[in-house]
C-alpha positions in Angstrom: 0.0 0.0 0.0 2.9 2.3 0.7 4.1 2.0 -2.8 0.9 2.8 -4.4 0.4 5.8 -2.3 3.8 7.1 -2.9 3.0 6.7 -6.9 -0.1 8.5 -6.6 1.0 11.3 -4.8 4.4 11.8 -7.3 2.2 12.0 -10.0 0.0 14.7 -8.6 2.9 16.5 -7.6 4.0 15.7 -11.5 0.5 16.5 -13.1 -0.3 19.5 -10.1 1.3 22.2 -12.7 -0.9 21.1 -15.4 -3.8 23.2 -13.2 -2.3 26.7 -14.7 -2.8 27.8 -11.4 -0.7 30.8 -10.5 -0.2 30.2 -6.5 3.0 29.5 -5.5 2.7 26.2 -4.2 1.6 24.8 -7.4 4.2 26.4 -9.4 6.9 25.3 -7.3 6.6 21.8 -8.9 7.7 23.1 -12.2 11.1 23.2 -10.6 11.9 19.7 -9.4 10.9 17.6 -12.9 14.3 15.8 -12.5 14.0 14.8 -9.3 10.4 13.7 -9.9 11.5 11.6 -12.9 14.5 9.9 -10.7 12.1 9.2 -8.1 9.4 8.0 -10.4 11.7 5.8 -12.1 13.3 4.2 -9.3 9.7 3.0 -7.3 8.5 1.7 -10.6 12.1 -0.5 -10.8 11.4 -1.1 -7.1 7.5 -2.2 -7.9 8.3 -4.1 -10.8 11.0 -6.4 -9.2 8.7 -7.1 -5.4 5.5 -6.8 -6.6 3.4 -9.9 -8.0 2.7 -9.2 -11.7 -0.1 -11.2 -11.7 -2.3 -9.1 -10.1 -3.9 -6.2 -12.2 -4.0 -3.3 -9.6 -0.2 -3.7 -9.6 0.2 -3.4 -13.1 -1.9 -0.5 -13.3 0.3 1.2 -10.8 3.2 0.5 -12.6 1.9 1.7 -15.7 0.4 4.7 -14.4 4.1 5.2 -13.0 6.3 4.5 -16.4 3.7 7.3 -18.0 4.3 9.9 -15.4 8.0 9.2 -15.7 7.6 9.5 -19.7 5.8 12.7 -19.3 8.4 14.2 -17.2 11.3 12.9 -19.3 9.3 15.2 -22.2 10.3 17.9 -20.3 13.3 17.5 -19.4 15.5 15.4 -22.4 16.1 18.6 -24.0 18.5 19.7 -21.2 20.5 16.8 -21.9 23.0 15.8 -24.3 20.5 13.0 -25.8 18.8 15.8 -27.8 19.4 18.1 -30.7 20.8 20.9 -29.8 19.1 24.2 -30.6 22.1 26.9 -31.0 24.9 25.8 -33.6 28.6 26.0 -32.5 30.8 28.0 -33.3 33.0 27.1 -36.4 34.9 30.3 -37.2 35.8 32.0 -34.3 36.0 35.8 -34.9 37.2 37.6 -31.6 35.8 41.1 -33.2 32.1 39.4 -33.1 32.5 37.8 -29.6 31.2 38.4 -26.3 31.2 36.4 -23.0 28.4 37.4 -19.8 29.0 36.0 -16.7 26.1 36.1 -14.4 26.1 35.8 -10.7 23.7 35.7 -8.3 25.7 37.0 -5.0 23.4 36.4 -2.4 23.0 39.5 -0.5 24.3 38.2 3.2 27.4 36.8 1.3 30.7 38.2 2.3 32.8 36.2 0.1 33.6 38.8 -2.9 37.4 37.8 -3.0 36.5 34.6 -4.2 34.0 36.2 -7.0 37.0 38.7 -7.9 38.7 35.3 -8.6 36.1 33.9 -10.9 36.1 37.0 -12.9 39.8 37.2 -12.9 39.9 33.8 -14.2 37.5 33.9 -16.8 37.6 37.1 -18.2 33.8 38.0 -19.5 33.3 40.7 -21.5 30.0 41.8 -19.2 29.8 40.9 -15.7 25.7 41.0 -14.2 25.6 40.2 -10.2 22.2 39.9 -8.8 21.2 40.7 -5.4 23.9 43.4 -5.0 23.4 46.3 -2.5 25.4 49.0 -1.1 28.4 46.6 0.3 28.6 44.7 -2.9 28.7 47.5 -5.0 31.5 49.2 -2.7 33.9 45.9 -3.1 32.9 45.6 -7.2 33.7 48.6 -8.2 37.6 47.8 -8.1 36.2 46.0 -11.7 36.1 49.4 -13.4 39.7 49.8 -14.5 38.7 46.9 -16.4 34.8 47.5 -17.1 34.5 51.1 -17.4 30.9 51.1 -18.5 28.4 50.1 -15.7 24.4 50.5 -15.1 24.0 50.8 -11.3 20.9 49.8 -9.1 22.3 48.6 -5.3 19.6 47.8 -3.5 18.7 46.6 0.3 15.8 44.1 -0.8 17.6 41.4 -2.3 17.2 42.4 -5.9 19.6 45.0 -6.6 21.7 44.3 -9.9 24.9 45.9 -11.6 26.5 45.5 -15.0 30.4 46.1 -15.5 31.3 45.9 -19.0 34.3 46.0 -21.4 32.2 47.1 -24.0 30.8 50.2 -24.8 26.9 50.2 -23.3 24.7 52.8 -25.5 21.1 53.8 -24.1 21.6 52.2 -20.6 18.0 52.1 -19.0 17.0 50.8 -15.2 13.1 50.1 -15.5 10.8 48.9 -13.1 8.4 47.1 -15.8 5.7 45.7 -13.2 7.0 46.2 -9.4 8.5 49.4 -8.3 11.2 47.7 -6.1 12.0 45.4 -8.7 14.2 46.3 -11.4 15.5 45.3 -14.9 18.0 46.6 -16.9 18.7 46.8 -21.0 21.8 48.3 -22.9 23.2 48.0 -26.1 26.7 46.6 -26.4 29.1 47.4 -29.0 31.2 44.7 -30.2 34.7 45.6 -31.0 33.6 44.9 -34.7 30.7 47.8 -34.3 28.0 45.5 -34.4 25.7 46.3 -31.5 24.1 43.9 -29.3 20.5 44.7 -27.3 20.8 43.4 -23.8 18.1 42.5 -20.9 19.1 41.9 -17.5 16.4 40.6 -15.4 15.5 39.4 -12.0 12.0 39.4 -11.3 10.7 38.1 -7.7 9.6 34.4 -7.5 6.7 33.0 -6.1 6.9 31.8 -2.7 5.2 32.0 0.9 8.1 34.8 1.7 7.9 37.2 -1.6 5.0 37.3 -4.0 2.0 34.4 -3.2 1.6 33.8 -7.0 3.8 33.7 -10.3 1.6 36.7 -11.5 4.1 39.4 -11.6 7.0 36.9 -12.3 5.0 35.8 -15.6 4.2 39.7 -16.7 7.2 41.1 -16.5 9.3 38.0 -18.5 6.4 38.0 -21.4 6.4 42.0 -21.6 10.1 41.6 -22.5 8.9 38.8 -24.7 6.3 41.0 -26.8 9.0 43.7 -26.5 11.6 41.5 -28.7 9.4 39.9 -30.7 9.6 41.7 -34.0 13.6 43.0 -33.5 15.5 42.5 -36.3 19.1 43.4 -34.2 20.6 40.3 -32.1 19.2 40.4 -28.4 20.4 38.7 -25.4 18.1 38.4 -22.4 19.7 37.4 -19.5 19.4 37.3 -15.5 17.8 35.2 -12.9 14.6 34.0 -14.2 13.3 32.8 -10.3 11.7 30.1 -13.1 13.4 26.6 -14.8 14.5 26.3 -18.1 11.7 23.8 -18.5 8.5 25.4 -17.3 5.8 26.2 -18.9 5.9 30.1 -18.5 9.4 30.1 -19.9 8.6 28.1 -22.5 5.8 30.4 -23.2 8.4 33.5 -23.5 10.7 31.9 -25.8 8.1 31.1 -28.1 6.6 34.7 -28.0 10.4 36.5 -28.0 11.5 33.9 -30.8 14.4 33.4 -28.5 17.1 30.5 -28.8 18.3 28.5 -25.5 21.8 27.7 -25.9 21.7 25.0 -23.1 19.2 22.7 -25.1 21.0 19.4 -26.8 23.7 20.7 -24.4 23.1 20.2 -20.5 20.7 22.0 -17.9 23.9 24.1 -16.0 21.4 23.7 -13.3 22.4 27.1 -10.6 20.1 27.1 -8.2 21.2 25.6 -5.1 24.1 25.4 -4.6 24.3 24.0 -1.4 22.2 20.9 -1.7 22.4 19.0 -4.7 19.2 17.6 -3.9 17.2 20.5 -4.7 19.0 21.6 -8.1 17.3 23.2 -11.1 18.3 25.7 -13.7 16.8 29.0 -12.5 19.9 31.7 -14.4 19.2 32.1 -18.0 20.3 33.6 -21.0 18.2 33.3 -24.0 19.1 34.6 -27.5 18.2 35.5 -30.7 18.5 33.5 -33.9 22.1 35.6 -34.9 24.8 33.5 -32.7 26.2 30.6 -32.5 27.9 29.1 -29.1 31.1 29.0 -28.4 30.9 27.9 -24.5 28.7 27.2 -21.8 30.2 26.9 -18.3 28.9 26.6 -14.6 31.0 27.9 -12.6 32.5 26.8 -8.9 30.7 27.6 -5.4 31.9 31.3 -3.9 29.3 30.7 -0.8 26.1 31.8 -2.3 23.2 30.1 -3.2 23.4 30.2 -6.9 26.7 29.4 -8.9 27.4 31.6 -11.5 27.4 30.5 -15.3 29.1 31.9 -17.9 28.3 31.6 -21.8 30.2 32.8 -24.7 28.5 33.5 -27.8 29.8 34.5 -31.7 27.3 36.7 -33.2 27.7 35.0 -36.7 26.8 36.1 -40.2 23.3 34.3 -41.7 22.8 31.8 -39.3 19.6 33.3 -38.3 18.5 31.7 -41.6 18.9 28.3 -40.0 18.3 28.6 -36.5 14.8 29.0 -35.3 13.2 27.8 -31.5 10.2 26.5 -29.9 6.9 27.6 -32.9 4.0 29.8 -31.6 0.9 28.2 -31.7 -2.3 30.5 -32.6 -3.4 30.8 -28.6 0.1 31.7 -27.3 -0.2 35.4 -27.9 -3.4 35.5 -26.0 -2.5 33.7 -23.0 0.4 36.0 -23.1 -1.4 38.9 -23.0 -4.0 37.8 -20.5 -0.9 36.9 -18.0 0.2 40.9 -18.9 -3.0 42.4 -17.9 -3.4 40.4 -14.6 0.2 41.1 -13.7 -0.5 45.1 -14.4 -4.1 44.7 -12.7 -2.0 43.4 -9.6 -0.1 46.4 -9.1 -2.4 48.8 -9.5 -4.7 47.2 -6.7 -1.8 46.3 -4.5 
């Protein structure tokens, strides 16, 4: 009996986002499709080998298991080497064209910025992004601008402050609040050493959780404005930042097919992030999504410096025609709607909050 009740309650905890629902205890299970498939898989190994297979109720179970674990392997093969991958390498590497981001979530209460000055040091981006950045970060980062003269600014006390340090020249450098007014986002355009220019979103947009927002409302509006907002560019974009959603789900999902934005981790590996500390509980919640004009040449998580997110780093080659050939996840006729309908509800929210 203790089998079948743990099988029924992993697939409502599989099936539970299928609801829509907004509240954040039903969007949490977006996050932890891995684990669910591991765990799925393993109890219907564990039924299949004790339990008589004679009896009907216990093949049931056991087939009711093998399709949750198929669903949840739907979702999550693409972050795996076992699929095609979406983004094309890198062939002809033009260091003109280049640009590496590193992203790091710091954790505010994290004292360890030597160890983040190391990181940098070692692998040299192009654009450093750190998340969660207030006063005291800002104060021990700014030592980067001999080296990254061109920085956007926001420190902040609540645990979503951000700050870009760049190489490159950054034209038309904005600091928005697109749907809360404590929340921030940033966009800039880089210039490559070529000339070309480079549109850049860096977001961060509060999760939903029993100790920040109770739904995924404002999350959901703010990542599909940016969507509608890149939809009909014709220069290369990069949006990047801490998500607070996985690579998998289906609000993300939803903004790469409205944005027409590229994820350079599919057919590659999920770099999951987010924790750090317990490997248990580890899902790809940093992001950077791209349009269809560059290829990769790296993807990289990189090593623990005592917050709660590692930082990544990704390296791309903005590359001459390939947005011919390259093209993500299709639109289907009700996406825009649902889209918009997530928009208003996460603009009706403010204004009666």
């Amino acid at each position: 009996m203790a089998f079948i009740i743990l099988t029924l309650l992993l697939l409502t905890f599989t099936l539970a986002p299928l609801s829509r629902s907004e509240i954040w205890w039903i969007r949490g299970w977006d996050f932890p499709r891995m684990q669910l498939f591991v765990a799925m898989v393993a109890l219907v190994v564990i039924e299949f080998i004790i339990w008589d297979l004679s009896i009907t109720r216990n093949l049931i179970i056991i087939g009711l298991g093998l399709l949750g674990a198929l669903y949840l392997g739907w979702w999550i093969i693409p972050y795996t080497v076992f699929y095609k991958k979406e983004v094309k390498e890198a062939l002809e590497l033009d260091p003109k064209n280049k640009i590496k981001i590193m992203v790091a979530n710091v954790l505010i209460t994290n004292r360890n910025v030597e160890k983040l000055l190391a990181l940098i040091d070692e692998n040299d981006p192009d654009i450093m992004v750190t998340l969660e950045t207030d006063i005291w970060w800002q104060k021990k980062l700014d030592v980067l601008e001999d080296e990254y003269p061109f920085t956007i600014k926001c420190p902040l006390e609540n645990t979503y402050g951000m700050h870009v340090y760049s190489k490159y020249v950054l034209l038309d450098p904005k600091i928005s609040f697109l749907i809360e007014d404590d929340v921030p986002s940033m966009s800039a355009r880089a210039v490559l050493p070529s000339g070309e220019k480079i549109l850049i979103y860096f977001l961060h947009p509060a999760p939903p959780s029993p100790t920040e927002n109770e739904t995924s409302v404002e999350r959901d509006a703010e990542l599909l404005l940016i969507a509608k907002e890149v939809k009909d560019m014709e220069e290369p974009v990069i949006v990047t930042g801490d998500m607070n959603d996985v690579a998998w789900s289906y609000t993300t999902r939803l903004f790469r097919k409205i944005s027409k934005m590229l994820d350079p981790r599919v057919g590659r590996g999920m770099f999951s992030t987010f924790h750090a500390e317990y490997p248990l509980i580890r899902w790809p919640l940093d992001h950077l999504f791209h349009s269809p004009h560059f290829t990769v040449v790296q993807v990289k998580r990189l090593p623990y410096f005592h917050s709660d997110h590692f930082p990544f780093l990704i390296e791309l080659e903005l590359t001459k025609g390939v947005e011919k050939v390259q093209e993500g996840l299709e639109e289907k006729a009700e996406d825009q709607k649902i889209a918009d309908e997530k928009i208003e509800k996460g603009k009706e929210r403010i204004i009666y909050n």
